[in-house]
N, C-alpha and C positions, 0 to 999 in steps of 0.2 A: 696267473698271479691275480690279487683280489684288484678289483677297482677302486678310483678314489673319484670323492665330489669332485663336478667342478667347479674352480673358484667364481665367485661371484662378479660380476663386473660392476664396477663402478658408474653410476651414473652423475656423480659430483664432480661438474668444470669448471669448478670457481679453480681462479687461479691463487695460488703460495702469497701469503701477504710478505715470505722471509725469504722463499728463494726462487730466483726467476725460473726461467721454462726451460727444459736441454738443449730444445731445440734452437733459443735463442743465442746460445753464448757456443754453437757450432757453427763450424765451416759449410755452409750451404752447397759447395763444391766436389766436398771430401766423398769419393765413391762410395762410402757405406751410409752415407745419409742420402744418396741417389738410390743406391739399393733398396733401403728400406722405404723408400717413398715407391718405388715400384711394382715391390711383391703385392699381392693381394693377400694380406694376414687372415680376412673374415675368411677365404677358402678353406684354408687348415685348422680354423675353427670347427665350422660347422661340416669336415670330411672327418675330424680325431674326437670330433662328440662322442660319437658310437664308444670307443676305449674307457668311460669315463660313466660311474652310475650316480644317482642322488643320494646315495649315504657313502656316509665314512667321514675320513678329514679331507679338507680342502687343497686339492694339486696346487702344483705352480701355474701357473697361466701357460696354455698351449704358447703362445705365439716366442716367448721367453724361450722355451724348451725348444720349438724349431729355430731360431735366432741361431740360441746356442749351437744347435748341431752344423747350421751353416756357416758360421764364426770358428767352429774348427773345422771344417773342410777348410776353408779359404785360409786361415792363417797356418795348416798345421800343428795346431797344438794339440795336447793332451787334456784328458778333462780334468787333470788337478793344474795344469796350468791357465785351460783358457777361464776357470771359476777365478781365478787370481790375477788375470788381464781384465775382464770382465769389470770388479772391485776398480781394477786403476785407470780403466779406457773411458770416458763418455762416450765416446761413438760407438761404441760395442753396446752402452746401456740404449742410445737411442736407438740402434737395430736391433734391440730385443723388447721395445715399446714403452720404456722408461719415461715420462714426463719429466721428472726430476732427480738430481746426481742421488745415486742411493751409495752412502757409505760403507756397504755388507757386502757379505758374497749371494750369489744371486741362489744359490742352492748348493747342494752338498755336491763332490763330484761324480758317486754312488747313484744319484737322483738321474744320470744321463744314461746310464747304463739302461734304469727302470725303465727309461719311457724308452727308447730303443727298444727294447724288448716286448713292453708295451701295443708300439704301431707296426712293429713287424717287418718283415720284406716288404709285405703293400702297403704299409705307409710312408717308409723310406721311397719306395721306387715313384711315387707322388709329389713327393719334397724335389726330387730329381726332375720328375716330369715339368715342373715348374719352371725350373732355374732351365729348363730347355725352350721352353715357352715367350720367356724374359727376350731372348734375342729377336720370334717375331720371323720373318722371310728368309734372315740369315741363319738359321736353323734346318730351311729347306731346299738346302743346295744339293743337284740334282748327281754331285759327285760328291764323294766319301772315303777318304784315310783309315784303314783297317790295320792293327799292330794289336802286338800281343807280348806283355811284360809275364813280371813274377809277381806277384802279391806276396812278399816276404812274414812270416809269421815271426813273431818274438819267442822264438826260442833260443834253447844253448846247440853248441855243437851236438850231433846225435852222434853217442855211443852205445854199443848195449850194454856195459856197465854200469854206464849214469843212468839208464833206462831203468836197470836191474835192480840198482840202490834204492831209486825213488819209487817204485816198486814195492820195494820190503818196507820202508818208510811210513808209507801209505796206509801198507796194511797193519804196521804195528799202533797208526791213529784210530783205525778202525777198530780194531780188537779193544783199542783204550778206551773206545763211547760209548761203545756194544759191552763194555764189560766181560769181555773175554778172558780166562786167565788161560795165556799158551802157555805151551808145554818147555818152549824156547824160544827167547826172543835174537838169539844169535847176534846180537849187538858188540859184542868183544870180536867175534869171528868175520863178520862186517869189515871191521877197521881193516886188518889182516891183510883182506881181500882187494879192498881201494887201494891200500898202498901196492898191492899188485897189479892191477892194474896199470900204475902210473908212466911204468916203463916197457907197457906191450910191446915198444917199436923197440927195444933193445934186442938186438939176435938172440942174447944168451939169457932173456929173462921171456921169450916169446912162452914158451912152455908154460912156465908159471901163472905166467897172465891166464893162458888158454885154460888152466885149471882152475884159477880162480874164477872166471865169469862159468865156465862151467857147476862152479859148485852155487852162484849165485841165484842162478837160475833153479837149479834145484831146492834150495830154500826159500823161493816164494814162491812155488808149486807146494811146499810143506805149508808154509805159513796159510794160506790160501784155504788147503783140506783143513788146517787145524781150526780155522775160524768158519768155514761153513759149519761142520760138524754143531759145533755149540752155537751157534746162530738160530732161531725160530724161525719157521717158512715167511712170516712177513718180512722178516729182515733180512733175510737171504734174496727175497725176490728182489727187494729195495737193490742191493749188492751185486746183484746176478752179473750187469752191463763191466757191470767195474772188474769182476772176478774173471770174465771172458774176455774180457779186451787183455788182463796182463799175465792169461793162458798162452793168448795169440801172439802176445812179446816175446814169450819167454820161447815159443815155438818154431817163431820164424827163422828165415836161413837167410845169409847175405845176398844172392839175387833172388830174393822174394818181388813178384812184382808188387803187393800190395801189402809192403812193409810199414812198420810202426815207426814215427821218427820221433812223436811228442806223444804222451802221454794227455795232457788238456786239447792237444790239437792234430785227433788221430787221422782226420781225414788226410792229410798235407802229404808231400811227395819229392822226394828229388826231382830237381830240373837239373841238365846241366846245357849252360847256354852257352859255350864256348868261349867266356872271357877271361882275361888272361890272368885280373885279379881274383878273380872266385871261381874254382872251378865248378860249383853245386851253391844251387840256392835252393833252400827250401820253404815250401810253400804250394800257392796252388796258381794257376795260368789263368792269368785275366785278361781280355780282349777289351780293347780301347777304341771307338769309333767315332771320329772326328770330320768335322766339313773338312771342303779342300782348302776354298780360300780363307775365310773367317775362320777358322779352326777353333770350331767351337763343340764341345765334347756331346753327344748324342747317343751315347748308347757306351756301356758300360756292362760287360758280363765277366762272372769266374768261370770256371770248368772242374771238374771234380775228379778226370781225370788225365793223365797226361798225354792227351794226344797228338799229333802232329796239326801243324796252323791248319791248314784246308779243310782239317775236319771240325776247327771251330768258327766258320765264316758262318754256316747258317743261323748259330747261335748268337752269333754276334749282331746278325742283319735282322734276326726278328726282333732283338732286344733292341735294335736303333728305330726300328721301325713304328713302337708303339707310340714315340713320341713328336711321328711324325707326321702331316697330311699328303705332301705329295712323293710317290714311289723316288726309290734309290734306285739311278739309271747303272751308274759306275764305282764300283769300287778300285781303289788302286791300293796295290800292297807290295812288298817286297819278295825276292824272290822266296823265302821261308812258306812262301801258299803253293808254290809248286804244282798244279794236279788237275787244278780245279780252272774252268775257263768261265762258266755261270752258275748261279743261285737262284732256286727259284722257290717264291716265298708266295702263298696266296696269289698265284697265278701270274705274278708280279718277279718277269724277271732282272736278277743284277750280272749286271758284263762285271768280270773280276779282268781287269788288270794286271799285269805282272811283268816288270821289266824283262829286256833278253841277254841273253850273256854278253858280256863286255868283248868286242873287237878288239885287236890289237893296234887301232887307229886310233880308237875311244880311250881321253886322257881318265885321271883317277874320279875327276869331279862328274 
């Protein structure tokens, strides 16, 4: 993506002859004005230089931009929400480097997207290495908390009808850009077919269903040749990714193991973690590494495929590792690590921990 100037800094400290300082009419107390008096802003200046060339128009101010990104970690919000917390919070203005209450939104919420994309994995995993840094000794505790969640994707439930629909969808926007005229757009026979879908779990409607996702599938394998065909090799090549990925939808079988469940988010995968509300999440397996006693988060990895916990410990211990000085003696984890007794990472080994089956002397706690 192009670069943009960076903004200019200001050398003008005369103070507002109309409105006092932020930091004056703040709570001195309040944790996000201890925060921001913390971090070291000038690092992430002069580390996000490099992303940033001397023409174009003027970015936002780095420090603004990581603020933001840490204001939504910590509060959880969304970036059309936290741009509108941002507008109503002072203390969100002064940990984003505000001098004075600015009545506006601080940037569009589009603009967070860019610079994420922007600094990359290595500049996120920086911002991180920071906020690890910030704690100091209690960061390098010589035992460490190993778990492993779901990182949930926002999608719908996966079916391969809804797959199939947005599929033919997709490709009738393409044929629309590209100026394609098909030969059929099967939109009357579409509708037909949804409403057949609707009642697969019905015993006496199972057949029908099964014919219509079968005929569904065949009409975006049509639609698909009908728009390669009158496509030019540049725009076909452009297409190609898109045109194989909803080959391999339409192709797979129910125990495929490396099934399609989203269309924007092919990588992801059924889990199913055995809880009693949800039987499958979907998503990808993220590993969580935390001190014992200060529990303070140090390491943070996904996994791209779904393996069993023991086979994500190494992954886990070299990601907690980069942002640490001295070796991790002990990991402790739950019985789900099973396998595995040590880790050994740059000569530097880890004792893995693992409780032992519960006695029948041994109460629930």
């Amino acid at each position: 993506m192009g670069k943009k100037m960076l903004p200019k800094s200001s050398k003008n400290n005369q103070p507002n002859l109309f409105y006092s300082k932020l930091r004056d009419m703040l709570d001195s107390q309040d944790p996000l004005v201890a925060l921001a008096e913390s971090i070291d802003w000038e690092y992430f200046n002069e580390t996000f230089k490099k992303y940033y060339s001397d023409q174009g128009r003027p970015a936002k101010p780095i420090r603004l931009m990581v603020g933001l990104l840490l204001l939504k970690q910590i509060e959880n919000l969304s970036d059309e929400s936290l741009v509108l917390q941002w507008k109503r919070n002072p203390y969100y203005q002064y940990f984003c480097g505000m001098q004075e209450y600015q009545p506006a939104y601080p940037c569009d919420p589009t603009d967070l997207v860019y610079f994420r994309k922007r600094i990359g994995k290595e500049g996120v995993e920086k911002i991180f290495a920071m906020s690890v840094a910030l704690h100091g000794k209690k960061a390098q505790e010589k035992q460490v908390i190993i778990d492993t969640t779901v990182q949930e994707k926002n999608i719908t439930y996966p079916t391969d009808g809804k797959l199939a629909i947005k599929m033919i969808h997709h490709l009738h926007r393409i044929a629309k850009v590209e100026g394609v005229q098909l030969r059929r757009t099967y939109v009357k026979e579409i509708k037909g077919h949804r409403i057949s879908l609707r009642f697969f779990r019905h015993p006496k409607k199972i057949k029908k269903a099964k014919a219509a996702m079968k005929r569904l599938r065949t009409i975006t394998g049509i639609l698909i040749r009908d728009i390669s065909r009158n496509l030019s090799k540049e725009a076909l090549s452009e297409y190609q990714k898109t045109f194989d990925l909803f080959l391999k939808t339409i192709d797979q079988k129910q125990k495929d193991k490396t099934k399609i469940y989203s269309l924007h988010e092919p990588h992801i995968y059924a889990i199913a973690k055995g809880k009693d509300h949800k039987k499958y999440e979907y998503g990808t397996k993220a590993s969580i590494v935390t001190t014992a006693k200060s529990n303070i988060i140090i390491g943070v990895s996904a996994h791209k495929k779904n393996e069993h916990d023991s086979k994500t410990l190494k992954v886990a211990l070299t990601q907690a590792k980069k942002y640490r000085i001295k070796p991790i003696k002990e990991a402790i984890c739950d019985r789900g690590y099973r396998g595995v007794r040590t880790v050994t990472i740059d000569n530097q080994t880890t004792t893995i921990s693992i409780p032992d089956k519960p006695l029948k002397r041994d109460t629930k706690y």
